[in-house]
N, C-alpha and C positions, 0 to 999 in steps of 0.2 A: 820663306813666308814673307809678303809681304809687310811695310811696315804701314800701311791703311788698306782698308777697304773700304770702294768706295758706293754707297747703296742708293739706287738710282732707282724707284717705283715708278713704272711709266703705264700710261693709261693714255690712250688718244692723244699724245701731244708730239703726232711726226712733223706737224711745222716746227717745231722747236730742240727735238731731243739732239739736234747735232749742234747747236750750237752749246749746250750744256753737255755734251761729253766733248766736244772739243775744247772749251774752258777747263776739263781737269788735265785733258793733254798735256796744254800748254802749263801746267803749272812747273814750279821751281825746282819741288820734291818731285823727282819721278818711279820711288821706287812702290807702285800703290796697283793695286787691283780697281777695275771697273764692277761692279755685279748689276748689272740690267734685270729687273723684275720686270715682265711685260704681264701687267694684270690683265689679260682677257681684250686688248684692244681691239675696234674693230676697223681702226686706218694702217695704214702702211707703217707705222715706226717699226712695230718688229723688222722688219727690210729695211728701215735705214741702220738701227743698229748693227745686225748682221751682214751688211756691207762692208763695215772695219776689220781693216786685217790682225789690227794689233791683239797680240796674243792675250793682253792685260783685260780684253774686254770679255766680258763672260755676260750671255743672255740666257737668262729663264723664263719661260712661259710658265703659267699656271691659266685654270678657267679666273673670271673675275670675283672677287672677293672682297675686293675693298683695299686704300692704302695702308691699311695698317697690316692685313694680310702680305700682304707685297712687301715692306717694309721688313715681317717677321720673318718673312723665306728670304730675305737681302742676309738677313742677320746670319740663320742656321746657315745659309748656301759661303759666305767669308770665310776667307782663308786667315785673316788677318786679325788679331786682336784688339786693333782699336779700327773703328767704326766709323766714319763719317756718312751723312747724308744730304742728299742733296736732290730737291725735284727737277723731274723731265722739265719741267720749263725757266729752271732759275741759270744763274750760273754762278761760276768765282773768281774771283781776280789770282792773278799768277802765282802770289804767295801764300794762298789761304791752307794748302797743306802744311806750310812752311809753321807757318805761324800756329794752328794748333797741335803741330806736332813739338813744338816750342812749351808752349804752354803744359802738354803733358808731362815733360819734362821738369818743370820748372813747377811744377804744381801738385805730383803724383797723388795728392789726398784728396784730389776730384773727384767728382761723381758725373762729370759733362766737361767740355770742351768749347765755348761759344767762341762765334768773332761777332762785331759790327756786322749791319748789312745795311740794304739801303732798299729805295722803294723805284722802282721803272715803271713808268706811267706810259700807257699805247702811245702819248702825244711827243713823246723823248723826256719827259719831266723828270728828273729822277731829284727824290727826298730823302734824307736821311734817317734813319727808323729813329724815334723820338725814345731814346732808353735815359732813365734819369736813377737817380741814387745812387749813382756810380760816380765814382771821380773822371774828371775828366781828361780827355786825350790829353798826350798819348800812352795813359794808366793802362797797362795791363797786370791783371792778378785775379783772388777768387773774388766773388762780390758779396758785398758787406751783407746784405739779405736778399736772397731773389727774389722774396715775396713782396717786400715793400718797393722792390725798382719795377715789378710787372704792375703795382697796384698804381702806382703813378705816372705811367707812361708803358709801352709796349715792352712787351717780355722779351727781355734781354736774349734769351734764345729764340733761336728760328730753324725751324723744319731743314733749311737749306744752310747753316753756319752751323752746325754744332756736328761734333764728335763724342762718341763714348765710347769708354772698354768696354770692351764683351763682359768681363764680370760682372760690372754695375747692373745687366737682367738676370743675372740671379738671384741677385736680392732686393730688385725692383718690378721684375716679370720686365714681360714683350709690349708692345703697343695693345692694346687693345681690340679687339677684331668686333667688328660690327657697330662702329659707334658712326655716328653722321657728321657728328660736329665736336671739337674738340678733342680728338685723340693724342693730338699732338701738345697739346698744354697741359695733357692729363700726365702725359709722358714726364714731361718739363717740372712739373711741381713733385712728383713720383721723386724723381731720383733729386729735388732740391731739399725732399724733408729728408734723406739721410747722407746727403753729403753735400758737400761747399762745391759750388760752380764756378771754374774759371773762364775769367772772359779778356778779352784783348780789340779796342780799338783797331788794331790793324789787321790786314787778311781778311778786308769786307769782299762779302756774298751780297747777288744782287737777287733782287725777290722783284720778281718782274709780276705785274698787274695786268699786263696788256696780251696775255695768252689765253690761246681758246681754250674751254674745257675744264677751267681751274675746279678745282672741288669745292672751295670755298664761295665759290660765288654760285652754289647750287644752294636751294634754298629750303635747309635741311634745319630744321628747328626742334629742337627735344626742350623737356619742362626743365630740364638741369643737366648738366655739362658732367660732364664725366669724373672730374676731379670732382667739385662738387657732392659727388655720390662718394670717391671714394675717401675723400675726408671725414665723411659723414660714419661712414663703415670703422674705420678706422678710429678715431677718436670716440667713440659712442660713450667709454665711461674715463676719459680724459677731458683733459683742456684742451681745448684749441690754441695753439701757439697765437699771439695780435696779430701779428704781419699778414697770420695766414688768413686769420679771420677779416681781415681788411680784404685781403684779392680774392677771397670766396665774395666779398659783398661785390669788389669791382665786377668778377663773372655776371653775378647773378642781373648786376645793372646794364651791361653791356647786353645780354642775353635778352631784358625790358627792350631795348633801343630796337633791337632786329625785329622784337614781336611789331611791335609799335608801326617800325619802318613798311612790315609787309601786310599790316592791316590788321591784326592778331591782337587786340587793344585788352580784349576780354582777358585773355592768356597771360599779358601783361599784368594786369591790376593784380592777378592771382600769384604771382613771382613777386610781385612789390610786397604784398602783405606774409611772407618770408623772410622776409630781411631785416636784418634789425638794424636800423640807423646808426647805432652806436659802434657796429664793428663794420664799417666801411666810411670811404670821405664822403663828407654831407656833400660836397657839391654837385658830386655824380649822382649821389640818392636823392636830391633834390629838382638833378637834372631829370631825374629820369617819372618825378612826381608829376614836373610841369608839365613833360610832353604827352602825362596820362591825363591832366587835369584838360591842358587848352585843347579847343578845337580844331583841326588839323588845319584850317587853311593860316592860324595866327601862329600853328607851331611852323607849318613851313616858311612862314617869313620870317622868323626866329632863326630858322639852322640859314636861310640864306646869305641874313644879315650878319651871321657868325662867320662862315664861309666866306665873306667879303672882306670883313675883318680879318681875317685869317692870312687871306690872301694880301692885304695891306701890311701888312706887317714882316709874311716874308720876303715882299719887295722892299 
């Protein structure tokens, strides 16, 4: 048996899938299985995959279904007990098996397995994903709360850096099938309300921006995000943990921003009066007031003037 497996959902991205199976090649650890999900694609990847001779690489077709389908047959179809994932279009740097196979180790009362990752922009840019409430490099260990580090900067886990035991979905379930938006953070909060997540600056994943066909950049918009719903289920005659109640507000404001971004303003004001100010940071509920209140051509000189500043400061 191997001692990873590695769970690859792919979907139209044949410009891309070799150089993200040839990033797990090259890594440090090589005793690890490939498992290729090819959800229903309609370009050649299936053919680039199964051009590899190596026996480690295993391709499944299914019709299309969605990534979290592809993701769930990665899972059933493993040989291997713990679990990494990683998109057809991202990749990893040479010790990223190294290192959270390290971390399993060194941490066994996890419920996830995260590394750093970083951001690849089309124009060669690359940024580092902004994760805060953590101590800083080069701290590896579980993190102090993951709902307050995703509520203050981007969730410490990534679709493409994280690993789990095959246990942790039976008392968490599978990805969700049929969601548009957010299955993966739903995933991410799922297994952070019953167990501590270890994470580790080093063994950065690179989460490339600059690929065709991304899922995320289709413009798939539901009234509430999946966690969202299942905290909602779940707590019904409980408390809500703060933390958690803070990054249900950061969802629901972020989720504001995209209505807003694609013209959806109506849709927005109806998500704002949801929210209750006191369990999320004012400054994003009040970010997210202004860009409903001002008119769009004062709001876009606003995010440009911030974008400039932005850009000032990381220079």
């Amino acid at each position: 048996m191997p001692k990873v497996s590695v769970v690859i959902p792919l979907y139209n991205k044949a410009p891309h899938i070799s150089r993200t199976i040839n990033s797990v090649l090259a890594q440090t650890v090589q005793d690890f299985e490939i498992v290729v999900v090819d959800d229903g694609s309609t370009d050649n990847g299936c053919q680039i995959v199964a051009s590899y001779t190596d026996p480690r690489i295993r391709l499944i077709r299914q019709e299309n279904q969605g990534v979290s389908a592809a993701r769930n047959r990665g899972i059933s179809e493993a040989r291997s007990d713990f679990l990494a994932f990683l998109d057809a279009d991202d990749e990893w740097g040479n010790d990223h098996l190294e290192v959270l196979l390290r971390l399993r180790e060194n941490f066994p009362e996890a419920g996830a397995y995260s590394t750093a990752f970083i951001h690849v922009y089309s124009e060669g840019k690359i940024v580092p994903a902004r994760i805060k409430k953590i101590p800083p490099a080069p701290w590896e260990g579980l993190i102090p709360d993951y709902f307050l580090s995703a509520s203050f900067g981007e969730p410490p886990v990534c679709s493409s850096a994280v690993a789990i035991p095959r246990e942790i979905f039976d008392t968490v379930g599978f990805f969700k099938v049929g969601e548009k938006m957010g299955e993966d953070l739903d995933m991410w909060g799922r297994v952070a309300l019953h167990y501590p997540i270890a994470f580790s600056w080093k063994g950065v994943a690179l989460y490339r921006l600059d690929s065709t066909a991304r899922a995320c950049l289709i413009n798939y918009l539901e009234k509430e995000l999946p966690f969202v719903r299942f905290v909602k289920e779940q707590f019904k005659s409980k408390r809500v943990p703060r933390t958690v109640q803070i990054y249900i507000g950061e969802l629901q404001n972020q989720l504001i921003r995209s209505f807003i971004k694609n013209g959806r303003r109506l849709e927005a004001i109806k998500i704002l009066f949801t929210i209750n100010p006191l369990r999320c940071r004012k400054v994003t509920y009040f970010r997210s007031v202004a860009l409903i209140i001002l008119p769009e051509p004062l709001a876009q000189i606003i995010r440009a003037l911030k974008n400039f500043l932005k850009t000032q400061f990381q220079d």
